[in-house]
N, C-alpha and C positions, 0 to 999 in steps of 0.2 A: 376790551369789550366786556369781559367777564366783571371783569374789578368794575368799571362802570354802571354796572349794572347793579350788580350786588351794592355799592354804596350810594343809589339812586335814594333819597328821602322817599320816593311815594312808590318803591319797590320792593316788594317782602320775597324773596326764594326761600323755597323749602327743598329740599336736598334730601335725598334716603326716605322717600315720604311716594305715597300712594293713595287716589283718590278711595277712600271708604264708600261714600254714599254722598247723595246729592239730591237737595228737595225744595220745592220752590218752581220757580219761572221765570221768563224775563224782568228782572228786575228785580228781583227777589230771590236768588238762589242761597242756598245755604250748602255749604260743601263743608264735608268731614276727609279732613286729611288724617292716615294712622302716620304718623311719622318714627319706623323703626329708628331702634338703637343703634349709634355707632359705637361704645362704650371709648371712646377719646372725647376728651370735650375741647372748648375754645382754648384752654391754655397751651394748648399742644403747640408747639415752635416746630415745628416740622426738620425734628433736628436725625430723623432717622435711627437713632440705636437702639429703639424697641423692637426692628425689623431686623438689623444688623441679630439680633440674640435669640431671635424667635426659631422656632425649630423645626416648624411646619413649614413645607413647602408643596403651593400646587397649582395647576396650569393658570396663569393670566389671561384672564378675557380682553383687558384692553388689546394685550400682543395676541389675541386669537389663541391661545394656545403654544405659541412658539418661545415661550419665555414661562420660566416661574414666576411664582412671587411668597412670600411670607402671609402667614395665616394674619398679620397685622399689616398695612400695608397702605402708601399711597394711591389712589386709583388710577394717577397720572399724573404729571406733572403740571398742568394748567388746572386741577383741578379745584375747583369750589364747593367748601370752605378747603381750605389750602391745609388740612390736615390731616393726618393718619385714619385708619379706620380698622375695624377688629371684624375677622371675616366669622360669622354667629355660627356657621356649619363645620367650619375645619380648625376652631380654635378649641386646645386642648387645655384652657384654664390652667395653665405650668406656671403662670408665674412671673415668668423671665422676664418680661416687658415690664412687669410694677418696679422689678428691682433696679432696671436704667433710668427711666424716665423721672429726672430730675424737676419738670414741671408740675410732678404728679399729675398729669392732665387722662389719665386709664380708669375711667372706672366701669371694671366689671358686673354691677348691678343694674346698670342702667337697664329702662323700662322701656318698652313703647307707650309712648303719648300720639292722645287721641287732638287735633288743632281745627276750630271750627270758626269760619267767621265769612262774612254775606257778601256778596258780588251781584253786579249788576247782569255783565254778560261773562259769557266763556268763548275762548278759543282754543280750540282740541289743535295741537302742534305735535301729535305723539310721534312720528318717524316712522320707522319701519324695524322688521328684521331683516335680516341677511338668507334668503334658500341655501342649508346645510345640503349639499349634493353627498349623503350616506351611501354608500355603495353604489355610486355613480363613476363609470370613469376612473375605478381605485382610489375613490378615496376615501380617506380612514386605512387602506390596504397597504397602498402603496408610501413611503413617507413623503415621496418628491413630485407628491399631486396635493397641489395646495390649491386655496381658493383666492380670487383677486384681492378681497379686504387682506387677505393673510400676504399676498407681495405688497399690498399698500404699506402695509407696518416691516415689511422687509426692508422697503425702500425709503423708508420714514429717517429721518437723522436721528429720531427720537426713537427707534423702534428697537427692539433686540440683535439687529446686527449694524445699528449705528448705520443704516445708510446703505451698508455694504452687500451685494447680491451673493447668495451663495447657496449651494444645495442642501439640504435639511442634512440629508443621512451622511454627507462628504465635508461639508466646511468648506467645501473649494467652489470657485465662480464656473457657474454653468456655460458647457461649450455651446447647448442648442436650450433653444426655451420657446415650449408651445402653449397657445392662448387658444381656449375651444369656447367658444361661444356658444350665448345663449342657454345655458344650464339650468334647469328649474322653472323655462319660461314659455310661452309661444307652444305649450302641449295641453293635452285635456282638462288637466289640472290646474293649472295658470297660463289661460288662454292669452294674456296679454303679452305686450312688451313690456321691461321695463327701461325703456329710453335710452338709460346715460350709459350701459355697458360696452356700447360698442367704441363710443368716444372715450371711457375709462380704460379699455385696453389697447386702445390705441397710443392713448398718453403714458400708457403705464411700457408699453412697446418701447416706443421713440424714446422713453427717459432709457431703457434698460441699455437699448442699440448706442445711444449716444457715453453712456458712460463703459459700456465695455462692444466697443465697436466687432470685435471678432467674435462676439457671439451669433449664430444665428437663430432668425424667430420666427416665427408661423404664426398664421393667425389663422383658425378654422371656423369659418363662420356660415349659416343661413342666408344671411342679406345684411350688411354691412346699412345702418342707419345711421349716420351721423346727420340728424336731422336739424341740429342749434344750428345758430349762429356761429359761422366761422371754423364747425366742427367735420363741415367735407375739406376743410384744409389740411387740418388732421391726416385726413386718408392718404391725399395726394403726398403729402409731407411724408408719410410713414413707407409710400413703395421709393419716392426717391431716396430715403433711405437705405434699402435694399430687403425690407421686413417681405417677407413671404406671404400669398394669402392663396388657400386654398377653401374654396366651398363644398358644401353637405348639403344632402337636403333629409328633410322632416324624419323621412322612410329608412335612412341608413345612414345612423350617426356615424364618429368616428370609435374606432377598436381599438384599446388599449391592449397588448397580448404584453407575455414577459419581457426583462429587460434579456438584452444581450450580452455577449462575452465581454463587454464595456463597460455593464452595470446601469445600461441606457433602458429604460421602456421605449416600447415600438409600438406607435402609433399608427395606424392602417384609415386613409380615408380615400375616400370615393367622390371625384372630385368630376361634378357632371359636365365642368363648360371643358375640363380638358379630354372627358373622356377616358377615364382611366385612373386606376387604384395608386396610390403614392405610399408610400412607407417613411415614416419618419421617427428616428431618435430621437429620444428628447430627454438630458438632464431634469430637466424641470418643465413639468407640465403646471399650468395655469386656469383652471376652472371658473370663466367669468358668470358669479350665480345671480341670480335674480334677485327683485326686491319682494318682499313676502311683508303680508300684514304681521304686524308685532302680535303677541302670542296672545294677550291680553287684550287685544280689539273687542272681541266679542263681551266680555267684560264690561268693560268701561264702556259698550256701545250702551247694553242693558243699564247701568245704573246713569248713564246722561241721558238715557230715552231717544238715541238717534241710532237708525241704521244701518244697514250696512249695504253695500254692493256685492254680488254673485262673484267677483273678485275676492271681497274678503275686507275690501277697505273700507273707511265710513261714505255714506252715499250722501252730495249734497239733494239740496231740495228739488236746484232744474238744473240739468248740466250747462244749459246757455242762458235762460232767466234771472239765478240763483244757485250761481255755481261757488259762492261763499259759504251759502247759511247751509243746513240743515234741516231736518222737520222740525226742532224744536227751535221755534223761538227765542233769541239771545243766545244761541251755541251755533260759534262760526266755525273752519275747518280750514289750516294752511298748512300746508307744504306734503309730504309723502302720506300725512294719515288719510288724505285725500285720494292717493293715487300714484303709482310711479312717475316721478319728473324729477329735472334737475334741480342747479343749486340755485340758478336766475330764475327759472320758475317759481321757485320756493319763497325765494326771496318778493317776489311781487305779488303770490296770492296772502302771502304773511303781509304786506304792505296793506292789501286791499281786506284781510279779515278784522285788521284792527281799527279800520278806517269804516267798517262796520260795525265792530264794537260799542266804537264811540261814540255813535248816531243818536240810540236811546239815553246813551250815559250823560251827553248833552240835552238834549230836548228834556230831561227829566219827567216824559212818561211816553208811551206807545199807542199808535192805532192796532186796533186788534178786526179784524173780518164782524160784518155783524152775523154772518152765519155760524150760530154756536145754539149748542144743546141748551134747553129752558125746561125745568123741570115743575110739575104741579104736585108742590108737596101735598096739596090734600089728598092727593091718587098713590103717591110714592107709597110700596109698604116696605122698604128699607130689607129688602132681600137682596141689595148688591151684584144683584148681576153684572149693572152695569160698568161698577166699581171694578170688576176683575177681567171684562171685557175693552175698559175704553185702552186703544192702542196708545194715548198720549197721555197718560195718568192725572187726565184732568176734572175726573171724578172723585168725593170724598165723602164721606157719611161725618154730619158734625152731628153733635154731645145726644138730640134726639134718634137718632139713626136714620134719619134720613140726607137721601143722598143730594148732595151740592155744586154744582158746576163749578170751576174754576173760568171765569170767559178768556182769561191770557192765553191758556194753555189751551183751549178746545180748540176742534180744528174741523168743525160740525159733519165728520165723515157719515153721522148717523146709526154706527154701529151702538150705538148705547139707547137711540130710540127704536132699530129694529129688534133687538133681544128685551126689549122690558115687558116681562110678563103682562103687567098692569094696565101698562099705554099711556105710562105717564109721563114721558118725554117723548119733546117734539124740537124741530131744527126749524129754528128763525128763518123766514122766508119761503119753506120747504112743509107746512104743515100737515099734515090728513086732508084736510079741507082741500088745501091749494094743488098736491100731488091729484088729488082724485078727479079735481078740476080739470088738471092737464093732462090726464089720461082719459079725458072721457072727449075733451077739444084733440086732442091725437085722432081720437075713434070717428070726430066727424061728429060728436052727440055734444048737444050744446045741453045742458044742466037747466032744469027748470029755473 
């Protein structure tokens, strides 16, 4: 899919690269991509003995932390472009890698380059981050309280233990392994759900039970939502298995206290439908955490002019009208940057963002509302108010200083003709005249 894509003719990827700035509008956007240096270039055959000699070593993002890697390093194995990369923070400029690398493909001096070039619309597809539960539950304390991405890559064939389940601090396959739901989510702070957890440890459950049957599992949950398709079979499927499920409510999580003469943590929860406190061991505890807006939302909300929801994530325009677009114009919105959902969801609102996309990119130009700011430049005195006021940057002062409507981008909220000192803007259909008109036929006063 990768390889297909990348050698698409009418498809350009940039890689290592972040949006700078973005100016324009529907139809018209100009984007500045900075594209960091990865100091390896195309010649690199991904033959691996610049890493083999490199001498730096330190935690792997892709394995979460549970795996090194070399300060030179592939990002992963499907990765695109399929070659080495030099980490710009923890590379000690040694050397060591100029002297193997027979492609010469390393150079050290590379720059950041700036890449700019025009589109019609945009689709925001940014994902999400993962809720780091810091001092929740022991973790960071305890070594054998990981978080669900962290057993995904456990359980990965690709992952630092090949596949194979085992205890951080022991090397050895866990006798008991507890999954606590809900971490980071459904509290003051991230009043939501985010969806697919309850079905991700469920699957993550049923694969653990099924490959080492004599372990036993718990699953400590709020409310058990397996709300997809086919995803309450899940459930059903996981207690005929003999997985455990005990619930919590809001007011009194579960309690991690020390391990015991075992080397087990003990786990204390309060369990309302039985009535009664349970204690439980557990080699390996399971922390399934939430989806959290990516860190840089706010960011890239400000420099694309759309934004955001009380969540954190980008807001579309109407959640049932226009639960594609955004406020601006030609910037559509698919899969998590929207909102916690799964992958089939992901996948059909990315079906339906591009299928908007392409609406204007066909038609080759747009209707735009006639309600929009009209300005009397013989009144304008070009003191910009309105320019650092309008919410949708569709104000500009050209070469005489005075200020310009843009009609694509206006969205005639008004805010540029109630702050103008002057009174030189007014909103099509909405004028001095016709407001004063409607306020005086409200009052029952008919206007000479």
């Amino acid at each position: 899919m990768l390889k297909a894509l990348t050698e698409h003719p009418h498809i350009e990827v940039f890689t290592n690269s972040e949006i700078e700035n973005v100016l324009g509008y529907i139809g018209n956007f100009e984007v500045t991509l900075n594209r960091k240096p990865r100091y390896v270039n195309a010649q690199c055959t991904a033959c691996g003995k610049c890493s083999e000699v490199c001498p730096v070593e330190v935690p792997d993002e892709f394995n979460l932390g549970l795996a090194k890697r070399k300060a030179i390093y592939m990002p992963y194995k499907e990765a695109v472009p399929n070659i080495f990369s030099i980490d710009e923070a923890n590379c000690t400029r040694c050397g060591e890698c100029l002297k193997v690398c027979e492609a010469e493909a390393i150079v050290l001096d590379n720059k950041r380059k700036n890449a700019k070039f025009e589109v019609g619309t945009i689709v925001v597809a940014t994902g999400f981050d993962p809720y780091m539960p810091v001092n929740e539950y022991g973790f960071g304390e305890h070594e054998n309280v990981i978080t669900q991405l962290q057993l995904e890559r456990l359980l990965s064939k690709n992952g630092p233990t090949k596949g194979r389940l085992v205890v951080p601090s022991t090397d050895k396959v866990p006798k008991s392994v507890v999954f606590i739901l809900c971490v980071g989510s459904r509290n003051p702070n991230r009043p939501y759900c985010s969806r697919i957890c309850c079905a991700a440890a469920l699957k993550n459950a049923m694969l653990i039970k099924k490959q080492l049957p004599e372990t036993q599992i718990f699953v400590l949950y709020r409310d058990i939502r397996a709300f997809g398709k086919g995803q309450e079979v899940y459930y059903g499927e996981a207690r005929e298995l003999g997985i455990n499920f005990f619930k919590f409510s809001a007011e009194d999580p579960p309690q991690i206290r020390e391990k015991n003469e075992n080397g087990q943590l003990q786990i204390f929860v309060n369990d309302p439908i039985l009535g009664m406190s349970v204690e439980i061991p557990s080699d390996l505890t399971v922390l399934v955490e939430a989806m959290t807006p990516r860190q840089d939302t706010a960011k890239l909300g400000s420099t694309l002019g759309i934004s955001r929801s009380p969540d954190g994530f980008f807001r579309e325009a109407h959640p049932k009208l226009r639960p594609l677009d955004t406020s601006t114009d030609g910037i559509y919105l698919a899969g998590v940057a929207q909102g916690p959902k799964d992958i089939t969801e992901s996948l059909i609102q990315a079906s339906g963002a591009a299928s908007r996309a392409v609406i204007p990119l066909s038609k080759g130009k747009i209707e735009v509302e006639p309600i929009v700011a009209v300005i009397d430049e013989k009144v304008c005195s070009g003191c910009g108010t309105c320019v650092a006021l309008c919410p949708y940057s569709a104000i500009k002062k050209d070469e005489r200083g005075i200020a310009r409507v843009t009609e694509a981008m206006c969205k005639g909220c008004g805010t540029c003709a109630a702050s103008c000192p002057e009174r030189a803007i007014e909103i099509y259909h909405f004028t001095s005249e016709q407001i004063g008109a409607q306020a005086l036929a409200a009052l029952g006063k008919i206007p000479a």
